[in-house]
C-alpha positions in Angstrom: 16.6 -13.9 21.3 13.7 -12.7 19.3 11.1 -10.3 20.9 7.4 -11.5 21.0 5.0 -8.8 19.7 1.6 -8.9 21.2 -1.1 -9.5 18.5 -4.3 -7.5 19.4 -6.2 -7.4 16.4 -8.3 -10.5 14.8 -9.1 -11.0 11.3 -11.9 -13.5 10.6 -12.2 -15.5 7.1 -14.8 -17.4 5.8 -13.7 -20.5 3.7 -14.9 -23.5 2.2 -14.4 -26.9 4.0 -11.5 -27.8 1.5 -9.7 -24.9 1.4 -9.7 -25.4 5.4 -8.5 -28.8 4.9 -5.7 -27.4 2.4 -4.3 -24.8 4.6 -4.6 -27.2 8.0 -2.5 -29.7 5.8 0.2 -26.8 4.6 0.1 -25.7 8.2 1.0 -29.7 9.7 3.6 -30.4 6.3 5.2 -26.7 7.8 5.2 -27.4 11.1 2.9 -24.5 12.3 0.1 -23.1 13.6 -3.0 -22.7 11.0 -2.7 -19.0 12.2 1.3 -18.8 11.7 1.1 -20.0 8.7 -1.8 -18.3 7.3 -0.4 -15.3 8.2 3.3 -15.3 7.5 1.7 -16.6 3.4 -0.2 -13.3 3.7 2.0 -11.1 4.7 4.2 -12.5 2.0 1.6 -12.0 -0.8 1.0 -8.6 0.8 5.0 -7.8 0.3 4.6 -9.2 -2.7 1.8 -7.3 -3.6 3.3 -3.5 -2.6 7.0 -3.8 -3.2 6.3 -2.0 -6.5 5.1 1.0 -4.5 7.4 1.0 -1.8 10.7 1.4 -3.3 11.8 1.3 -7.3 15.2 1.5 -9.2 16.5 3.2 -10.8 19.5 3.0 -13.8 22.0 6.3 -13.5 20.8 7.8 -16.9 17.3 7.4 -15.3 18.4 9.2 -11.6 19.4 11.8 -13.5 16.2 12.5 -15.3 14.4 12.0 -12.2 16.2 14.4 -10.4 16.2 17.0 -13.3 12.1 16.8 -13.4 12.3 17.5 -9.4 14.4 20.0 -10.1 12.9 21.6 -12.8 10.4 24.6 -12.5 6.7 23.8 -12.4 4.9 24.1 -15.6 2.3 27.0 -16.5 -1.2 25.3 -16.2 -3.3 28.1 -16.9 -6.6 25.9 -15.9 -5.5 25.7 -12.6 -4.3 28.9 -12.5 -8.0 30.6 -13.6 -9.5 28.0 -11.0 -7.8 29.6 -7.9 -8.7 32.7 -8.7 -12.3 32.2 -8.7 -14.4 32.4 -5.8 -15.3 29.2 -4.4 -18.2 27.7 -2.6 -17.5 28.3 0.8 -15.8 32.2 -0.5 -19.6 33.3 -1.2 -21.6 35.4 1.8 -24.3 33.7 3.9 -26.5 36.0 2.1 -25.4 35.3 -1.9 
């Protein structure tokens, strides 16, 4: 049996009278709730929508390269380098 989460949170949306009517019709031709199915079609827009940045494949050739730039040792950047050696901001006296 599936568990029942509470909801807690609300979400209003502002909408024109047609788009109402659109979603109420969806809703009735789905056999749900206007909420139900508002939400499970954004939640599946939103999966959608970060899939990309939630997990990615890779080919074997390309694993291997990844894993070789992980492992590889950083490279000189002698900007950054020059930047942490100078005082910053909050390194000066109350007084300077």
């Amino acid at each position: 049996m599936a568990t029942r989460t509470t909801r807690t949170e609300k979400l209003d949306l502002r909408l024109t009278r047609n788009a109402k009517s659109t979603l109420q019709a969806a809703a009735a031709a789905s056999h749900r709730s206007v909420s139900e199915f508002v939400l499970e079609s954004a939640l599946a827009r939103a999966d959608e929508a970060l899939a990309d940045r939630r997990t990615f494949g890779l080919s074997a050739a390309e694993w291997k390269a990844f894993m070789a730039a992980l492992d590889a040792p950083p490279r000189p950047l002698p900007r950054l380098e020059r930047l942490l050696r100078e005082p910053g901001f909050f390194d000066a006296g109350p007084n300077s």
